[in-house]
Short mmCIF file of the C-alpha atoms (twelve columns), coordinates in Angstrom:
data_MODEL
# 
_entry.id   MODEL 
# 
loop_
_atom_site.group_PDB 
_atom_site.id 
_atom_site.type_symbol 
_atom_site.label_atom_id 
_atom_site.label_alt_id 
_atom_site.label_comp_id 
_atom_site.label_asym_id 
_atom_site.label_seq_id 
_atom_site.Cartn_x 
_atom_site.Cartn_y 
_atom_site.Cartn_z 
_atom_site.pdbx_PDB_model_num 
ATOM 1   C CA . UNK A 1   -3.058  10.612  4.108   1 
ATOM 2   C CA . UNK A 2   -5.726  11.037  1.397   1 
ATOM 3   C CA . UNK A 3   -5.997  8.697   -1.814  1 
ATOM 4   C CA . UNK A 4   -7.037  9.903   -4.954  1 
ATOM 5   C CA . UNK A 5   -10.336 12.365  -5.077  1 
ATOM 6   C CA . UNK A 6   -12.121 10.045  -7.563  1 
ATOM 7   C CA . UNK A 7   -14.672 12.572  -7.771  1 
ATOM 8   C CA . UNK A 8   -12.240 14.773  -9.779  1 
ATOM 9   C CA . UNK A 9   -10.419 12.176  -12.184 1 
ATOM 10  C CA . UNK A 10  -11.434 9.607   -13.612 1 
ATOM 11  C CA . UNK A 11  -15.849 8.456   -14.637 1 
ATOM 12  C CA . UNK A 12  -18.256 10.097  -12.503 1 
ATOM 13  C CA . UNK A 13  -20.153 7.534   -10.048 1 
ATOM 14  C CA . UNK A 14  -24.242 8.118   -10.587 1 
ATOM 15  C CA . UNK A 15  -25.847 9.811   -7.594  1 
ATOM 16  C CA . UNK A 16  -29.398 7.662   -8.003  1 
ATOM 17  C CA . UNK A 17  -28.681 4.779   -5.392  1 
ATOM 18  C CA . UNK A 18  -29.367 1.986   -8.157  1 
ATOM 19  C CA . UNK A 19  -27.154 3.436   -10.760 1 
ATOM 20  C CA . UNK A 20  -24.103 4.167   -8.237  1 
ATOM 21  C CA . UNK A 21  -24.875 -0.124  -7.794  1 
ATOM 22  C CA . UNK A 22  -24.759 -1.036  -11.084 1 
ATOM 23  C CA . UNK A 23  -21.363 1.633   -11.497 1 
ATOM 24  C CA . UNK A 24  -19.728 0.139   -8.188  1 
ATOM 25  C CA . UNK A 25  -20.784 -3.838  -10.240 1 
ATOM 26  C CA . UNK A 26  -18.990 -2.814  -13.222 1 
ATOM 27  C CA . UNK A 27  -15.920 -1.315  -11.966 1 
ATOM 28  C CA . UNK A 28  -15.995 -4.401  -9.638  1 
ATOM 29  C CA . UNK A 29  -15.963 -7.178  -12.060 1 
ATOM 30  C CA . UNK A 30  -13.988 -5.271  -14.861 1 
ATOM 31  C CA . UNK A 31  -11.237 -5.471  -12.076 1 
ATOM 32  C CA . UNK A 32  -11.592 -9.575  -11.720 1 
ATOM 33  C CA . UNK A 33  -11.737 -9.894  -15.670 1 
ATOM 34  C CA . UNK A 34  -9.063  -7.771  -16.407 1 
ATOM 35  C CA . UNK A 35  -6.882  -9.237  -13.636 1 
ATOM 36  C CA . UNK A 36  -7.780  -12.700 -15.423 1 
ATOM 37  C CA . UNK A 37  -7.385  -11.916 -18.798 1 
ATOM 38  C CA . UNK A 38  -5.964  -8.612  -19.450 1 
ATOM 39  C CA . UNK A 39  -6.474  -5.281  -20.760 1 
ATOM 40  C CA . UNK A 40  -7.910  -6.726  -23.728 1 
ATOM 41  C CA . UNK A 41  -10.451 -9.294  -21.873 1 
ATOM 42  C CA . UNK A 42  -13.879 -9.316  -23.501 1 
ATOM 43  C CA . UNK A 43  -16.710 -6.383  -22.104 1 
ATOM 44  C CA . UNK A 44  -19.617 -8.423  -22.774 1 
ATOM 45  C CA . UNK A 45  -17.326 -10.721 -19.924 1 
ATOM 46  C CA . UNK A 46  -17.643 -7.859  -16.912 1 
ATOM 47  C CA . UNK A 47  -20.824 -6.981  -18.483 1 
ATOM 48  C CA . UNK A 48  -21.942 -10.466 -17.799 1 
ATOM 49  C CA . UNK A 49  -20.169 -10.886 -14.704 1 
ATOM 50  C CA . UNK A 50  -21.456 -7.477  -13.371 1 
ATOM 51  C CA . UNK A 51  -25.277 -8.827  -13.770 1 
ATOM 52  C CA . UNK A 52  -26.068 -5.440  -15.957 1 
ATOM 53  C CA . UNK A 53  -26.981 -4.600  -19.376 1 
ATOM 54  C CA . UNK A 54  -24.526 -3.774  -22.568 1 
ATOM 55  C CA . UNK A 55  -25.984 -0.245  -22.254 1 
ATOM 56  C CA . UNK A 56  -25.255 0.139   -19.081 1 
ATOM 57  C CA . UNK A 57  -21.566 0.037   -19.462 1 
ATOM 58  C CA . UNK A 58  -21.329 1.932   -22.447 1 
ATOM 59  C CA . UNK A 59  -23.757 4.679   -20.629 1 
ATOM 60  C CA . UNK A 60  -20.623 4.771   -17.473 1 
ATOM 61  C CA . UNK A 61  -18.104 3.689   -19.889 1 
ATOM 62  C CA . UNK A 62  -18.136 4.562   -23.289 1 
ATOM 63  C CA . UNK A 63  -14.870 3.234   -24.032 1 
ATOM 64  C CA . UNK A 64  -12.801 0.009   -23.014 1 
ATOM 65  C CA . UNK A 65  -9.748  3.062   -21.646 1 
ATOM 66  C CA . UNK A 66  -12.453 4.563   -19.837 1 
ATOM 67  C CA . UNK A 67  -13.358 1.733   -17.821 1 
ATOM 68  C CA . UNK A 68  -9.144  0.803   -17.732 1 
ATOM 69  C CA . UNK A 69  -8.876  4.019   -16.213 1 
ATOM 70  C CA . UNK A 70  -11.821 3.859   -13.403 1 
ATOM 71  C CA . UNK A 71  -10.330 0.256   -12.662 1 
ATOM 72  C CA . UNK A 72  -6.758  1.649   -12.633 1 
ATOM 73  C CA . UNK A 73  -8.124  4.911   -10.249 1 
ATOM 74  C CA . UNK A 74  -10.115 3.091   -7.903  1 
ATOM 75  C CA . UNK A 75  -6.866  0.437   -7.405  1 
ATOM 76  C CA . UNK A 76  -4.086  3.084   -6.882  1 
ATOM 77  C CA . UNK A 77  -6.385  4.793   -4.403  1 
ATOM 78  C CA . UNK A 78  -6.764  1.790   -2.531  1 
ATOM 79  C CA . UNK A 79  -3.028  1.432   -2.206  1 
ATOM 80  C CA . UNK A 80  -2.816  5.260   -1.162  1 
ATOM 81  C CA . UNK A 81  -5.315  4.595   1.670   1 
ATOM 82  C CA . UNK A 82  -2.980  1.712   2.388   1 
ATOM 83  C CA . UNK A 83  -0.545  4.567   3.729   1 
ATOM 84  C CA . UNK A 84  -2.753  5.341   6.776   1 
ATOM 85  C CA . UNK A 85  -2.394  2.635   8.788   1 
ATOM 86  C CA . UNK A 86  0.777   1.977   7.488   1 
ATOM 87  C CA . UNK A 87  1.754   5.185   9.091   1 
ATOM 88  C CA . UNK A 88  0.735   3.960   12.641  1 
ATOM 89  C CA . UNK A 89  3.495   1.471   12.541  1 
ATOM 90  C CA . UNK A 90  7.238   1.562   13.300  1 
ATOM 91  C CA . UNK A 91  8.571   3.995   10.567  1 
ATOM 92  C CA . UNK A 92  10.414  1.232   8.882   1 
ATOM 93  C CA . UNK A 93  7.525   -1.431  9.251   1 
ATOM 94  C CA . UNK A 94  5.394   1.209   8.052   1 
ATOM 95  C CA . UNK A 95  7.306   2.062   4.866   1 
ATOM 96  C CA . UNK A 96  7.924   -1.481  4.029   1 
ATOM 97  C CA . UNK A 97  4.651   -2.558  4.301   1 
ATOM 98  C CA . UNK A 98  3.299   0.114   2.447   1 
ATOM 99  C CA . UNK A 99  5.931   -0.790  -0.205  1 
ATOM 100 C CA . UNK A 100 4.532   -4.458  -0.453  1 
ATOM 101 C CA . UNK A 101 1.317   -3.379  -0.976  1 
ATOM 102 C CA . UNK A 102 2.200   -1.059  -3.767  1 
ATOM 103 C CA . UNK A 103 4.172   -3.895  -5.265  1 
ATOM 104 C CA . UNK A 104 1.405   -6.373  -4.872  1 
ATOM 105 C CA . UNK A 105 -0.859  -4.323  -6.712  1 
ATOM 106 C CA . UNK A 106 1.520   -2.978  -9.693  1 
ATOM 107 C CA . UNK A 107 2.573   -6.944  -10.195 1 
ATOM 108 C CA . UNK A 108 -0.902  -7.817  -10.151 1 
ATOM 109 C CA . UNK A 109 -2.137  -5.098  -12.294 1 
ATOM 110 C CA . UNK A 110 0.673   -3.835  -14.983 1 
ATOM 111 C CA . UNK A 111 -1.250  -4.942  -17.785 1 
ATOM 112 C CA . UNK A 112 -3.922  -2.061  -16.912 1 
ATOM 113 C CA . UNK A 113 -1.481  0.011   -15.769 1 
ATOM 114 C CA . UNK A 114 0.458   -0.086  -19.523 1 
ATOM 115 C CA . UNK A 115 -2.880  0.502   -21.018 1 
ATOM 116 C CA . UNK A 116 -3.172  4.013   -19.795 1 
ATOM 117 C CA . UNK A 117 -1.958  7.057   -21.839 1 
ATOM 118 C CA . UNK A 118 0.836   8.343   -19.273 1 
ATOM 119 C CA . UNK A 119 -0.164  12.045  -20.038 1 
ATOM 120 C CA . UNK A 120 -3.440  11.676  -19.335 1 
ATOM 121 C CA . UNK A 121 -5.211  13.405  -16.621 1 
ATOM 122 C CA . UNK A 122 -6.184  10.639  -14.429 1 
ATOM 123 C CA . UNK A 123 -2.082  8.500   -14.657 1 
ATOM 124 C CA . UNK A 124 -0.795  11.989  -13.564 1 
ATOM 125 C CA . UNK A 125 -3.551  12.111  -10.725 1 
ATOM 126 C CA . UNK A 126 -2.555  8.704   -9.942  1 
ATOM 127 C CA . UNK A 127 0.867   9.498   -9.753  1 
ATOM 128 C CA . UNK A 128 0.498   12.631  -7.586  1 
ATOM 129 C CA . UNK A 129 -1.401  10.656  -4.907  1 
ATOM 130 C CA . UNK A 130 1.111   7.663   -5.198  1 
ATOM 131 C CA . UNK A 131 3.871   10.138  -3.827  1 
ATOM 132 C CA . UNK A 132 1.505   12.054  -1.754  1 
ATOM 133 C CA . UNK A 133 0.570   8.489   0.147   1 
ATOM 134 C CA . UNK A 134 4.369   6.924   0.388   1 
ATOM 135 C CA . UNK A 135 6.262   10.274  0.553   1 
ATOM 136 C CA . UNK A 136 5.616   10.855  4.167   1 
ATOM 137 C CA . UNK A 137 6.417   7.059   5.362   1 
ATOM 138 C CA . UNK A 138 9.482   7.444   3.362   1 
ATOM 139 C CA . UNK A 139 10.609  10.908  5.104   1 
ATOM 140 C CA . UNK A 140 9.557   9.478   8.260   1 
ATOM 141 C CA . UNK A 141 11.424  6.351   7.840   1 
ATOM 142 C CA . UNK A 142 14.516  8.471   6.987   1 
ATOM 143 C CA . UNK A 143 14.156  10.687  10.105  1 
ATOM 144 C CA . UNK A 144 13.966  7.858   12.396  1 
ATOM 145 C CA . UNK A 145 17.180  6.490   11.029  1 
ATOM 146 C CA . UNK A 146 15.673  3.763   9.336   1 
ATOM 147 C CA . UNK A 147 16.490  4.387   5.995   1 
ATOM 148 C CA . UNK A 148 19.181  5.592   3.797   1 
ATOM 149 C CA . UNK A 149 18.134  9.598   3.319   1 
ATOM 150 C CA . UNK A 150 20.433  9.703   0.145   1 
ATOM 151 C CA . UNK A 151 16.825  7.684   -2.046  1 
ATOM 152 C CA . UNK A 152 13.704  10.387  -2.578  1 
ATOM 153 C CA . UNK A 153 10.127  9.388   -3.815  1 
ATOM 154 C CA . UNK A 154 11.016  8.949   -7.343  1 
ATOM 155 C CA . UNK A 155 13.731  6.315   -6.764  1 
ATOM 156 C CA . UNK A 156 11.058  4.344   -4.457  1 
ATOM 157 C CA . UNK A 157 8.825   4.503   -7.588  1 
ATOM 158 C CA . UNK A 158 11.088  3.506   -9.980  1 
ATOM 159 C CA . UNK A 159 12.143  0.665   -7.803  1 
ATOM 160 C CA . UNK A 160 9.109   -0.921  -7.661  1 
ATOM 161 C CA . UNK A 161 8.013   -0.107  -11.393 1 
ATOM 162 C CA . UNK A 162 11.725  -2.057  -12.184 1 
ATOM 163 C CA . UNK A 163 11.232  -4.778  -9.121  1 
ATOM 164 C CA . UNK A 164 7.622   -5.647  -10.581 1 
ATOM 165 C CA . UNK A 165 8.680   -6.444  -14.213 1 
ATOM 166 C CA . UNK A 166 10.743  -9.111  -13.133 1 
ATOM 167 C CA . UNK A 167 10.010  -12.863 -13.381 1 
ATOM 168 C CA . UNK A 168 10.955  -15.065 -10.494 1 
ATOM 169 C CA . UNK A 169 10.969  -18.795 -10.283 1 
ATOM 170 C CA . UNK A 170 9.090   -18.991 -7.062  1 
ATOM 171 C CA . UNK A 171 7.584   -17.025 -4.455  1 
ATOM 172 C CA . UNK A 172 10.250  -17.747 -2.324  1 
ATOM 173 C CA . UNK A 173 12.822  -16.591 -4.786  1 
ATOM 174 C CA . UNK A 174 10.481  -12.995 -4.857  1 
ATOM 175 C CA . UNK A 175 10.593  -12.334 -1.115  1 
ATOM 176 C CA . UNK A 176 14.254  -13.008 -0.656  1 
ATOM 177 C CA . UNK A 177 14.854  -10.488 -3.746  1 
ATOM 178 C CA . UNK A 178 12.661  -7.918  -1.902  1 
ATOM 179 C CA . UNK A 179 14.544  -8.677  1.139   1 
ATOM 180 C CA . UNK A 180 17.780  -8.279  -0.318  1 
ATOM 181 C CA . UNK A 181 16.155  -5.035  -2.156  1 
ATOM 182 C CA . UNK A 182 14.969  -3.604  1.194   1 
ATOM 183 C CA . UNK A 183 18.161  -4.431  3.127   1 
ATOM 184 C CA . UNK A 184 19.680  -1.769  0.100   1 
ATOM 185 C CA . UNK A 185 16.914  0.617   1.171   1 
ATOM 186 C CA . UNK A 186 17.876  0.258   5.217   1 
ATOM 187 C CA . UNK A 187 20.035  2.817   6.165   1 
ATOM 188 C CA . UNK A 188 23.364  1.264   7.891   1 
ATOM 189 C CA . UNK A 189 22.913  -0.613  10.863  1 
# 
């Protein structure tokens, strides 16, 4: 199951060993500030925290949606490599775990996320490879019996796009709503 082929969306990563360092440093700490702060947290922050110059952002990143979007890639392809070894377990272990990571990130991350012109290249990329990764744990879930075969793709996504904008009162009140979420998913036992 293939993430997203970042060589095709989103900046391109440097080739010379040192620059591809100081790319991999940016994108790194622009994901810890912007987790911390938001969409709107300061560059001269990830600049700072990344160890490299002002004009070495603006020479990967010449805009703040730029470097949103290279943060925002390199997540959701994480969570789409996340579908591999999810697909070595039980189909319905597999799914749902897959499905908690997804959720982990988007709750973690929707202030990037919302950032992001939905038409642009790189969100419909994003997309695409979302359903590519989860797609195939869901139809295998649903062939083993596992889970209801009357949900598709789309109603996994929006389920976890709704699930993640809610505000719970403690963790434990969050896993028994994704419990009670995923015993909806479950096809009748």
């Amino acid at each position: 199951m293939p993430g997203l082929d970042l060589s095709v969306v989103g900046a391109r990563r440097p080739h010379r060993a040192d620059a591809a360092r100081n790319f991999d440093a940016l994108v790194a700490a622009a994901r810890d500030v912007f987790t911390e702060y938001g969409a709107d947290a300061p560059l001269d922050e990830v600049v700072r925290r990344a160890g490299v110059g002002i004009a070495t952002l603006y020479r990967n990143f010449p805009t703040r949606e730029q470097l949103l979007e290279q943060v925002y890639l390199t997540e959701v392809d994480e969570v789409c490599r996340a579908a591999e070894p999810a697909a070595s377990l039980a189909p319905w272990e597999g799914i749902t775990t897959w499905l908690r990571r997804f959720i982990d990130y988007v709750a973690t991350k929707r202030a990037v996320a919302t950032e992001l012109d939905r038409g642009s290249v790189a969100y419909r990329a994003a997309t695409e490879a979302l359903i590519a990764s989860g797609g195939p744990l869901l139809a295998r879930a649903q062939e083993a019996g596992a889970m209801r075969t009357d949900v598709d793709i789309d109603d996994v996504m929006r389920f976890v796009m709704a699930y993640t904008t809610v505000n719970f009162a403690s963790a434990e009140q969050r896993d028994r709503m994704l419990a009670v979420a995923f015993d909806g998913l479950a096809a009748t036992r």
